[in-house]
TINU-466701 format. One line per field, with one value per residue: residue number from 1; x, y, z of N, C-alpha, C, O, CB in turn. Coordinates in pm, whole numbers, plus 50000, padded with zeros to 5 digits. Glycine has a CB too. Example, Ala and Ser with C-alpha at 12.3 -4.5 7.8 and 13.67 -1.06 7.14 Angstrom:
resi <- 1;2;
n.X <- 51319;51285;
n.Y <- 49431;49775;
n.Z <- 50780;50708;
ca.X <- 51230;51367;
ca.Y <- 49550;49894;
ca.Z <- 50780;50714;
c.X <- 51320;51290;
c.Y <- 49670;50003;
c.Z <- 50780;50787;
o.X <- 51424;51341;
o.Y <- 49668;50114;
o.Z <- 50846;50804;
cb.X <- 51131;51408;
cb.Y <- 49553;49940;
cb.Z <- 50905;50572;
***
This chain:
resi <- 1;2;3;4;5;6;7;8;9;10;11;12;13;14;15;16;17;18;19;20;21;22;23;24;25;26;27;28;29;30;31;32;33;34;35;36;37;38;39;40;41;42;43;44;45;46;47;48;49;50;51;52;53;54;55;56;57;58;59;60;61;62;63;64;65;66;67;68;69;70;71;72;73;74;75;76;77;78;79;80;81;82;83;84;85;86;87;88;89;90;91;92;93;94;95;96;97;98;99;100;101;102;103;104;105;106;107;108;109;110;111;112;113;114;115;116;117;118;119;120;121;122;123;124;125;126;127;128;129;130;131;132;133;134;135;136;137;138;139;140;141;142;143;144;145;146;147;148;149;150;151;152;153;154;155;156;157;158;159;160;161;162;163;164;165;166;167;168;169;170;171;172;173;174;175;176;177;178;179;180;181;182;183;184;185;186;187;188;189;190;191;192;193;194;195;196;197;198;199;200;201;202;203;204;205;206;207;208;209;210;211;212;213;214;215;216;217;
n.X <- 86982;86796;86498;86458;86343;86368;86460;86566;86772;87112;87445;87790;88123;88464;88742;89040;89000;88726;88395;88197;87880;87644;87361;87120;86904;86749;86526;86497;86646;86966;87245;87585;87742;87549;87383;87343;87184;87405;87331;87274;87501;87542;87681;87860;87797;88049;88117;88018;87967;87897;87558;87588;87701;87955;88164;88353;88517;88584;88892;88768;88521;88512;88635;88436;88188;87967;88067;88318;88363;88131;88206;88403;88273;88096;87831;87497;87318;87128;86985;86943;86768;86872;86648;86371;86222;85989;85884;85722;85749;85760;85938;86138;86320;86662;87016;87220;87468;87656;87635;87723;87814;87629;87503;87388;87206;86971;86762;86405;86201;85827;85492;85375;85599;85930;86156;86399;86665;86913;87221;87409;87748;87865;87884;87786;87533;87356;87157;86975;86800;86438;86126;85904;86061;86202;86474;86747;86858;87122;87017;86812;86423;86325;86120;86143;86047;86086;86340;86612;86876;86880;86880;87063;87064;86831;86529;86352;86055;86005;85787;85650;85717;85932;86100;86140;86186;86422;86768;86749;86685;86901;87002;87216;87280;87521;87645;87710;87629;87465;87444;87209;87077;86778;86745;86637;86650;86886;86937;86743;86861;87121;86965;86791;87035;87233;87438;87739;88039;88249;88231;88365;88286;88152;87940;87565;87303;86973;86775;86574;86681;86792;86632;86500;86743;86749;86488;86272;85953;
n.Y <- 92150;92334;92590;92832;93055;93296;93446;93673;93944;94051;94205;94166;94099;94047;93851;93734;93438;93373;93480;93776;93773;94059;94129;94196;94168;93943;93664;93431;93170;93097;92838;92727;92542;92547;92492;92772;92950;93171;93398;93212;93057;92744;92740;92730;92799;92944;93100;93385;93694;94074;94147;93996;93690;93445;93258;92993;93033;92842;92862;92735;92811;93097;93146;93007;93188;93465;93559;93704;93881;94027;94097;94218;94561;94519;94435;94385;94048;93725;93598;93264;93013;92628;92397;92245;91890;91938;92181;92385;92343;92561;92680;92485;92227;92293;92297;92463;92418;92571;92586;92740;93081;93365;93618;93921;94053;94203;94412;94476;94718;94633;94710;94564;94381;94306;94187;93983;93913;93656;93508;93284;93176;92945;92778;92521;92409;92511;92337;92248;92433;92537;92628;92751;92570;92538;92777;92898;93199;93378;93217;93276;93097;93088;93133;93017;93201;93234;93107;93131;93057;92790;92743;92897;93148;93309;93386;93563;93627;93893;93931;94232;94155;93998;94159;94341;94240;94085;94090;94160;94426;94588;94522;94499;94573;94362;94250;93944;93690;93387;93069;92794;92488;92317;92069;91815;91808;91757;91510;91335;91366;91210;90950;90850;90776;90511;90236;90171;90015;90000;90284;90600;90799;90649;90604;90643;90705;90690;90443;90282;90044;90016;90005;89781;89599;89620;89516;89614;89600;
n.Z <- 31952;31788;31690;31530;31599;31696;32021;32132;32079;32088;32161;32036;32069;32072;32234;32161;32151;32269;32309;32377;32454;32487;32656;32787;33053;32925;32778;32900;33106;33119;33197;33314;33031;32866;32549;32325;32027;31806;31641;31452;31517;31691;32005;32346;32683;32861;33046;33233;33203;33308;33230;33027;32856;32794;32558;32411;32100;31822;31573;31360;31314;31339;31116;30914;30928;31013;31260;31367;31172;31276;31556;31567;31482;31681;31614;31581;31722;31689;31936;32032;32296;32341;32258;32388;32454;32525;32425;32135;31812;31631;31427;31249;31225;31352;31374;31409;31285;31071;30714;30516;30413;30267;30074;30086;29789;29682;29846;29944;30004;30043;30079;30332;30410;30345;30122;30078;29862;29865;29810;29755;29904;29790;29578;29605;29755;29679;29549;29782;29809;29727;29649;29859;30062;30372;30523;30714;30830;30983;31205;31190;31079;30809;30526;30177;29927;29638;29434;29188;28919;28980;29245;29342;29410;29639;29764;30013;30206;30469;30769;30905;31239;31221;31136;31282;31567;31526;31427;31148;31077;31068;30826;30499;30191;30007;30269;30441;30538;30793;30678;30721;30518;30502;30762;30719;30410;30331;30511;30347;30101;30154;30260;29975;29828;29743;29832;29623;29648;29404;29300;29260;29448;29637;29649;29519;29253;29315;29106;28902;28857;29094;29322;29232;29231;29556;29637;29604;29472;
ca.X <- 86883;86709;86391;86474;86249;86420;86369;86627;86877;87250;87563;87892;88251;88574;88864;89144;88870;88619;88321;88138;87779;87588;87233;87052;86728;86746;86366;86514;86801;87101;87334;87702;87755;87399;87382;87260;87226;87423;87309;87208;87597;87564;87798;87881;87786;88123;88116;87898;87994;87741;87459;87574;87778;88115;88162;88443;88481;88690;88912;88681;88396;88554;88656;88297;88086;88020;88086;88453;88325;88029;88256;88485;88229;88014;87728;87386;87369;87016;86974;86804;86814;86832;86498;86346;86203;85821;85882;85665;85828;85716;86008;86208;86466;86794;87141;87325;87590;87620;87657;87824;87781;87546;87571;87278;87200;86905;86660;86362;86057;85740;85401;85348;85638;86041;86194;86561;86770;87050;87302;87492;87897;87914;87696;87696;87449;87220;87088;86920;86646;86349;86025;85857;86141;86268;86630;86797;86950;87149;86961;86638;86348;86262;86072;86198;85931;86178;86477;86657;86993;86917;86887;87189;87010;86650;86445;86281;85971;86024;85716;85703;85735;86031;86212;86148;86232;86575;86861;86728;86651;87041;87059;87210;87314;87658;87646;87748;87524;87526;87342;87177;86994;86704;86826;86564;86677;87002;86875;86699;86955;87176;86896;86791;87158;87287;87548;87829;88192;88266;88212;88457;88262;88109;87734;87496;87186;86863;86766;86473;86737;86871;86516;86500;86792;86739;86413;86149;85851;
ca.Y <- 92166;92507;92596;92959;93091;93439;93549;93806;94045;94098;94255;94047;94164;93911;93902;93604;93316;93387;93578;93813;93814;94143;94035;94240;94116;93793;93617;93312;93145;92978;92798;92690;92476;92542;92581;92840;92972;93319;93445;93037;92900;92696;92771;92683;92949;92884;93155;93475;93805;94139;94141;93854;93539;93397;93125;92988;92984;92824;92887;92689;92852;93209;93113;92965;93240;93564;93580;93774;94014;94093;94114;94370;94645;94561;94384;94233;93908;93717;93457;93123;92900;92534;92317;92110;91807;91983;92249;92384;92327;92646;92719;92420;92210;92390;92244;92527;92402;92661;92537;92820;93187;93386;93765;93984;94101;94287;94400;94579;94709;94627;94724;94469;94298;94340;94094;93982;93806;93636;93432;93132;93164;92805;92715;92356;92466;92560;92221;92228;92517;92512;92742;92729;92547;92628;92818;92958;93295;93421;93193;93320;93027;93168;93003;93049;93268;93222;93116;93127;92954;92636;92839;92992;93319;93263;93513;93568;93765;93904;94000;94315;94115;93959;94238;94436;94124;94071;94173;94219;94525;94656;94443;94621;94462;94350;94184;93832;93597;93250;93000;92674;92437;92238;91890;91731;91798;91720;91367;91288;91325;91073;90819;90831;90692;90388;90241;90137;90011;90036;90421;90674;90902;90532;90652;90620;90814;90632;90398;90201;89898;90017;89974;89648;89527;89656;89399;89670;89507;
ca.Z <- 31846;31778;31645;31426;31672;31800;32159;32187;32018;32157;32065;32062;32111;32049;32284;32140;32106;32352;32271;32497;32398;32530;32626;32895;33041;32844;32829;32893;33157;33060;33290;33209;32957;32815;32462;32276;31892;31812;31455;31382;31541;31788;32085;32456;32752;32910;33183;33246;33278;33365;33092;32928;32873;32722;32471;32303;31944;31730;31442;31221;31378;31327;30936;30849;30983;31053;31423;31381;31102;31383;31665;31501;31508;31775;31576;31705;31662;31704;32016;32072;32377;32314;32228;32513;32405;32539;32350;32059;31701;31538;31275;31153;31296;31300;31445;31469;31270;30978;30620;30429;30371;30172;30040;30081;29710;29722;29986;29913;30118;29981;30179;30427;30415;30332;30046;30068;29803;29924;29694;29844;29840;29762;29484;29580;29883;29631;29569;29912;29788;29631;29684;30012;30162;30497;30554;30862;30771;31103;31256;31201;31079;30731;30426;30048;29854;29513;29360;29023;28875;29081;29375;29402;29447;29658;29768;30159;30284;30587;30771;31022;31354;31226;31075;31429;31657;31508;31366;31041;31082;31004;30736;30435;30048;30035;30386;30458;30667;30840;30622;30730;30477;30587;30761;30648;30253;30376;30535;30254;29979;30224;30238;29869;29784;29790;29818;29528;29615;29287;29256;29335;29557;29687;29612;29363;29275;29280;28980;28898;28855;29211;29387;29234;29381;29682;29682;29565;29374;
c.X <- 86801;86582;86364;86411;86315;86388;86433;86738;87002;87338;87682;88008;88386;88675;88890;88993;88769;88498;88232;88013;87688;87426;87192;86943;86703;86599;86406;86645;86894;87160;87457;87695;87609;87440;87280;87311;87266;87424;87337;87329;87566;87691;87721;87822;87929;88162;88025;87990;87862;87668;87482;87641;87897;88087;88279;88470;88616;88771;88849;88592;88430;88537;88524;88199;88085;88095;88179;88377;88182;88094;88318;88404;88092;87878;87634;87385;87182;87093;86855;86845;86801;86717;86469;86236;86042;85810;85798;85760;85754;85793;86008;86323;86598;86906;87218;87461;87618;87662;87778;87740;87723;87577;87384;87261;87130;86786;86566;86210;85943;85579;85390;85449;85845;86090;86327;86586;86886;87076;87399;87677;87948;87816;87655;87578;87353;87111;86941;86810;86588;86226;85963;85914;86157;86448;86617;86895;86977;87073;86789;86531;86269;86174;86095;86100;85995;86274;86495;86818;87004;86935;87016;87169;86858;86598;86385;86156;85946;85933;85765;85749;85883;86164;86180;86230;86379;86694;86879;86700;86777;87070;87097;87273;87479;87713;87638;87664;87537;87397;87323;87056;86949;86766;86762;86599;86855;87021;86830;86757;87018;87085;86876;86919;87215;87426;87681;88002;88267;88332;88316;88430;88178;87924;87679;87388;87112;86825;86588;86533;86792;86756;86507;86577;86804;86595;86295;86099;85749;
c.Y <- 92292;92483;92732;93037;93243;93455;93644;93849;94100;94174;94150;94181;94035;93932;93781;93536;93312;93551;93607;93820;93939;94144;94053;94226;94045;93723;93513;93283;93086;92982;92760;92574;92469;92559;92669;92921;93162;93347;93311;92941;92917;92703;92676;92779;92864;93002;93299;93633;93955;94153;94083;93732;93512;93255;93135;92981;92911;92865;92879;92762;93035;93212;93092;93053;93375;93643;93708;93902;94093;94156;94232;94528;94607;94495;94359;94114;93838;93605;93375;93026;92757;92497;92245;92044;91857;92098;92259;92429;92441;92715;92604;92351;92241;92333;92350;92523;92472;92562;92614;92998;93234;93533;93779;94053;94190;94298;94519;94570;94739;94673;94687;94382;94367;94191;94091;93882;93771;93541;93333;93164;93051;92793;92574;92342;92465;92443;92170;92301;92492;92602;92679;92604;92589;92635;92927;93041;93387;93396;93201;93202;93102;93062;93110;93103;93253;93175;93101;93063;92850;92671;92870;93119;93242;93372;93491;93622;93780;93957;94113;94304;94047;94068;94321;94356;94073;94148;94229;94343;94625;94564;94578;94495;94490;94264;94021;93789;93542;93189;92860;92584;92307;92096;91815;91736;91744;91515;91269;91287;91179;90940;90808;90798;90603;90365;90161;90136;90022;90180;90479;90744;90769;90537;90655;90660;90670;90572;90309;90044;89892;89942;89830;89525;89492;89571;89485;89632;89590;
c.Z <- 31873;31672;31513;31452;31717;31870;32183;32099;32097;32105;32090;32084;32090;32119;32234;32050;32185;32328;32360;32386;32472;32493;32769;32908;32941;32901;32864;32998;33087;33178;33209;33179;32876;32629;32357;32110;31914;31715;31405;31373;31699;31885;32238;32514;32842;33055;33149;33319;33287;33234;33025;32930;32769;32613;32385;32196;31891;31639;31325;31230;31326;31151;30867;30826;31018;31191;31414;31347;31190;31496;31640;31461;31591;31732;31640;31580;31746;31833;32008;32164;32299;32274;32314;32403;32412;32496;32189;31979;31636;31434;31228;31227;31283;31414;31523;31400;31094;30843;30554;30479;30278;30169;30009;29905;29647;29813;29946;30007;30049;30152;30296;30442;30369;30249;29976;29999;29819;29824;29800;29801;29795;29727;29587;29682;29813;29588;29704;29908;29714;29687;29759;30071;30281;30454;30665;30793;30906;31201;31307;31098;30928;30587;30300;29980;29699;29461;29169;29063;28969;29241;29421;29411;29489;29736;29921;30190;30386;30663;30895;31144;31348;31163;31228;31536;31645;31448;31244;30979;31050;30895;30582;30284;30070;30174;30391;30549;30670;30720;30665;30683;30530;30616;30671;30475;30244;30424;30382;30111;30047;30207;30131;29784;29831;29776;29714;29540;29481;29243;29338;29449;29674;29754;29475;29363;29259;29155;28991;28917;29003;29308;29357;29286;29485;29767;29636;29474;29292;
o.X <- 86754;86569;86276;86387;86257;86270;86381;86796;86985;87314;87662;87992;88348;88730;88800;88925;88703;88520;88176;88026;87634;87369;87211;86862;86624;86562;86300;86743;86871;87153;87461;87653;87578;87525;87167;87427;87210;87533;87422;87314;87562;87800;87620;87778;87919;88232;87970;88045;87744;87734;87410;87626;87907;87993;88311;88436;88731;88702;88850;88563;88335;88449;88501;88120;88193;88156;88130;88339;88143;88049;88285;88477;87988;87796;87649;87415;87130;87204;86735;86941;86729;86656;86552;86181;85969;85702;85802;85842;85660;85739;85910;86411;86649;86875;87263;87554;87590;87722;87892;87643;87741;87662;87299;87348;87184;86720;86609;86143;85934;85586;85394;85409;85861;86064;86367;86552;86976;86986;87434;87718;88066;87703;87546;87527;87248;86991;86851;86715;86631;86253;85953;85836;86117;86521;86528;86987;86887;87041;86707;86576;86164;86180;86079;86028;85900;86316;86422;86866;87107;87003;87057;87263;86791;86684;86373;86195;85866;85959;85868;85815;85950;86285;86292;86332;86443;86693;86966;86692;86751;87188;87045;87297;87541;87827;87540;87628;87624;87294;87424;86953;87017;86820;86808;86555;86915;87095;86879;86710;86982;87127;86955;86901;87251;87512;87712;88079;88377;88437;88355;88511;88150;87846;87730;87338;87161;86839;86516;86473;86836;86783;86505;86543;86847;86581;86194;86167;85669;
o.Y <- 92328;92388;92728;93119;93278;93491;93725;93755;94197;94218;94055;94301;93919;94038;93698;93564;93211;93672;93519;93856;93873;94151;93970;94252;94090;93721;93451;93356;93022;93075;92755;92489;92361;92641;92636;92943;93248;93330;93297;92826;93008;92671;92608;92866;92747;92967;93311;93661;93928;94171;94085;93667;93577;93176;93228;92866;92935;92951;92952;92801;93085;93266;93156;93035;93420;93750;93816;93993;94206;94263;94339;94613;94667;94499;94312;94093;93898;93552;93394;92954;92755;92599;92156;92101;91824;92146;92158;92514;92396;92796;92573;92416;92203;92328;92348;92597;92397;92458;92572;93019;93171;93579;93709;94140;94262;94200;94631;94478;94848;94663;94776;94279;94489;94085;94150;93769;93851;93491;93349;93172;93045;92790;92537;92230;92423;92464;92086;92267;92428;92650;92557;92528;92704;92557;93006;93000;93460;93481;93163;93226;93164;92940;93232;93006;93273;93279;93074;93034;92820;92615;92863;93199;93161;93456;93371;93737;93701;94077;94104;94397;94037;94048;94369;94405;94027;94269;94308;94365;94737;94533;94687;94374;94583;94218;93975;93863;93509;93247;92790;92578;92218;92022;91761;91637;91701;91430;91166;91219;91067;90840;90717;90793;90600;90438;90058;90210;90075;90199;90439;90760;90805;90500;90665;90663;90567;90655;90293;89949;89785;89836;89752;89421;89385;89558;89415;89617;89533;
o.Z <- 31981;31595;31427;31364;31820;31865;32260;32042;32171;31993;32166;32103;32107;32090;32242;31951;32159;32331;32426;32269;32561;32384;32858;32819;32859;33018;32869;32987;32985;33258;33086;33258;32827;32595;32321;32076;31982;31660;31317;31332;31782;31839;32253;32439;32881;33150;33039;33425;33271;33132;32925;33034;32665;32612;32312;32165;31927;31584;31226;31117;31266;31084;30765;30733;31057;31204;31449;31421;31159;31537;31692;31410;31563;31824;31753;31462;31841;31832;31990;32137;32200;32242;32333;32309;32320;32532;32120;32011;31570;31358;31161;31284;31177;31533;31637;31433;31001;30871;30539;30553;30174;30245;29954;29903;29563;29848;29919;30053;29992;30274;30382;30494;30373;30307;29876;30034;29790;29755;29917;29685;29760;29777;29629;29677;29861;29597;29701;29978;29618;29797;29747;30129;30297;30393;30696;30721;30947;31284;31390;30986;30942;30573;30303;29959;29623;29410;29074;29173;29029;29327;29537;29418;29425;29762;29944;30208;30437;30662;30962;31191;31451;31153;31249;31587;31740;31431;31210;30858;31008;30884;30561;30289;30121;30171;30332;30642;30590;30688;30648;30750;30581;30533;30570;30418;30145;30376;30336;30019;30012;30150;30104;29663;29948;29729;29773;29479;29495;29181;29448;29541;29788;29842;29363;29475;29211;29065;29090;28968;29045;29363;29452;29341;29528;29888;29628;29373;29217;
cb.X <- 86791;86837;86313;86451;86215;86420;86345;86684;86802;87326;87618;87923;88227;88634;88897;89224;88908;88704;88270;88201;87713;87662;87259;87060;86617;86906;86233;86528;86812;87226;87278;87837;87813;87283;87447;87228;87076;87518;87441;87135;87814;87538;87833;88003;87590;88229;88291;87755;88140;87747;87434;87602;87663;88249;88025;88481;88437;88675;88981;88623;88387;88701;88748;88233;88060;87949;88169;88595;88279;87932;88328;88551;88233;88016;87744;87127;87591;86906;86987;86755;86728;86857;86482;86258;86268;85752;85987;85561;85833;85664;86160;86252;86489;86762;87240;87336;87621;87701;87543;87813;87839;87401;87735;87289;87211;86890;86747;86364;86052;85766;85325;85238;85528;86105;86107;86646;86789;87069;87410;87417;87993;87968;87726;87810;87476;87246;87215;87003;86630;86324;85938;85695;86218;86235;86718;86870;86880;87162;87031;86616;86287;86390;85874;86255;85898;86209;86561;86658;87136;87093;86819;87312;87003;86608;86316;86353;85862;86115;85601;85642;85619;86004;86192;85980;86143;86585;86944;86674;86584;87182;86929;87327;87236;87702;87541;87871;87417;87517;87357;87186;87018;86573;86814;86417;86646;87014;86722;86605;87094;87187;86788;86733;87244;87226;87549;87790;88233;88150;88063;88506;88139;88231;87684;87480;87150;86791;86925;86396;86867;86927;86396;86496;86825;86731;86425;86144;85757;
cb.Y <- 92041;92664;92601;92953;92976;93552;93493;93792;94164;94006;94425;93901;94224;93882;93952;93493;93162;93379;93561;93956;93695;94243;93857;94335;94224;93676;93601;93277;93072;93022;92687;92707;92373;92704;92533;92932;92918;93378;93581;93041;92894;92606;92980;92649;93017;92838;93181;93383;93845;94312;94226;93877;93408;93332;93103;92950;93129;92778;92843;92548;92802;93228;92960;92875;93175;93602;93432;93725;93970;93988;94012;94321;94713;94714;94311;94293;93826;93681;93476;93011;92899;92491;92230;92164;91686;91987;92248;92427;92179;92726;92784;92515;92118;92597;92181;92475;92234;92817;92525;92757;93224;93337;93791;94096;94049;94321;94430;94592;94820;94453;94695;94404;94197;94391;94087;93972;93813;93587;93559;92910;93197;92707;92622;92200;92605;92655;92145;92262;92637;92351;92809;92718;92558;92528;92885;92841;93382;93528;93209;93520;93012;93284;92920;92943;93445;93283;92985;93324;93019;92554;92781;92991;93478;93101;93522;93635;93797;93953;93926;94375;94030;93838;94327;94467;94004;93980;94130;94174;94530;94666;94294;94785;94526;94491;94239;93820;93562;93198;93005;92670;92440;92227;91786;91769;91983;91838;91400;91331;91462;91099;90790;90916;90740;90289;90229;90219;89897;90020;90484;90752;91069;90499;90832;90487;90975;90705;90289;90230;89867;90182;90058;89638;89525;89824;89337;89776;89398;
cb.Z <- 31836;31689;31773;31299;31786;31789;32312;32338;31982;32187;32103;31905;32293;31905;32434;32334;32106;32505;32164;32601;32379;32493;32567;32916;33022;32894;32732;32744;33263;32918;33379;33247;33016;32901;32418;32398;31762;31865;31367;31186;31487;31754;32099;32492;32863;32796;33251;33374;33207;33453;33016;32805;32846;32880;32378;32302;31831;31694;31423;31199;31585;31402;30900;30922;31075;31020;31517;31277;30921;31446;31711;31337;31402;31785;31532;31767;31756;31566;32157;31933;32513;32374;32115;32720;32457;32679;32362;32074;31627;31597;31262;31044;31305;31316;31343;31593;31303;30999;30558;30209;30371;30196;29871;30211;29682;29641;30164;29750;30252;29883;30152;30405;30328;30475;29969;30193;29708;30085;29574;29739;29922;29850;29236;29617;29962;29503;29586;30025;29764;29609;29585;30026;30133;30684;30410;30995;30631;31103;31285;31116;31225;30683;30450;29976;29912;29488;29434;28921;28865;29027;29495;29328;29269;29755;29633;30245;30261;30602;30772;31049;31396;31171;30889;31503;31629;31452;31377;31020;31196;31114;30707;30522;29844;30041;30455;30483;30697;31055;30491;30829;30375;30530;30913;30687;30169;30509;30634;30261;29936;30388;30293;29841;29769;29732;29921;29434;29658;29244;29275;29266;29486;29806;29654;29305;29151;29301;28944;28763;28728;29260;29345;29147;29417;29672;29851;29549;29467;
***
């Protein structure tokens, strides 16, 4: 579990399925098997070589995400150690486990601030936004300032500490990113449905006649 918190900025590299992360003077230890977020996926540290550490990826993990398309020229890529349980919650709880992809659409720099629209490659994602939401965009802890068509386009504002502190700072329109919508909106669709053998998808939205079944007075 991650926090969207950034402490450090790396580069990656891909040999086969093992990814070198490049990550000198790291604020933070890791030991093996630790894990840690790389642009908001969760990975392994599965061995350590000089200025940084190894981790295996998957196929799925490759396919889902940007990892590859980073690796293939050298990218940075944001880090985050794990979450300890005495740890201060100052983004958002974040898994690690990416949802889909999103496409940078436009990015523009306003005074005090930098304001990115990203678009979801899978509408059905878009369900999950709504204005001043939280979303994890390459792992970074961000909150929704906008959306339009049902949020399949939502809007960011990025302030200066966070556009310096990460990798946002090469961001450019046209660019693909990791996307992860909030658990908690995620949780809470799951619990607000019940359940209907009946039904094909074997769920059922919320009713007033459902609550009543269910014993609500």
């Amino acid at each position: 579990m991650f926090t969207g918190l950034i402490q450090a900025v790396g580069k990656v590299d891909l040999q086969g399925n093992v990814l070198y992360v490049e990550g000198s003077d790291l604020p933070f230890s890791i030991n093996l098997g630790d894990s840690v977020a790389v642009d908001g996926v969760c990975l392994t540290v599965a061995g350590f070589r000089e200025n940084g550490f190894l981790a295996d990826v998957s196929e799925e993990t490759l396919l889902r995400t940007t990892l590859g398309s980073k690796a293939k020229k050298n990218g940075m890529v944001n880090l985050e150690p794990a979450l300890r349980l005495s740890d201060r919650l100052g983004g958002h709880l974040v898994s690690g486990h990416i949802d889909g992809l999103g496409e940078v659409v436009s990015l523009e720099s306003l005074p005090n601030s930098w304001e990115l629209e990203i678009s979801w490659m899978k509408k059905e994602f878009a369900k999950y936004i709504c204005e001043k939401a939280s979303i994890c965009v390459n792992g970074i802890s961000l909150t929704v300032s906008k959306c339009r068509q049902e949020g399949t386009f939502f809007s960011i504002a990025v302030i200066p500490h966070t556009w310096s502190q990460t990798s946002l700072k090469q961001i450019y329109i046209g660019e693909k990113v990791n996307l992860e919508a909030d658990l908690m909106a995620k949780y809470a669709e799951k619990l607000l449905k019940g359940r209907n053998p009946s039904s094909q998808n074997n769920q059922e939205d919320i009713s007033k006649e459902w609550l009543l079944n269910q014993g609500w007075q």
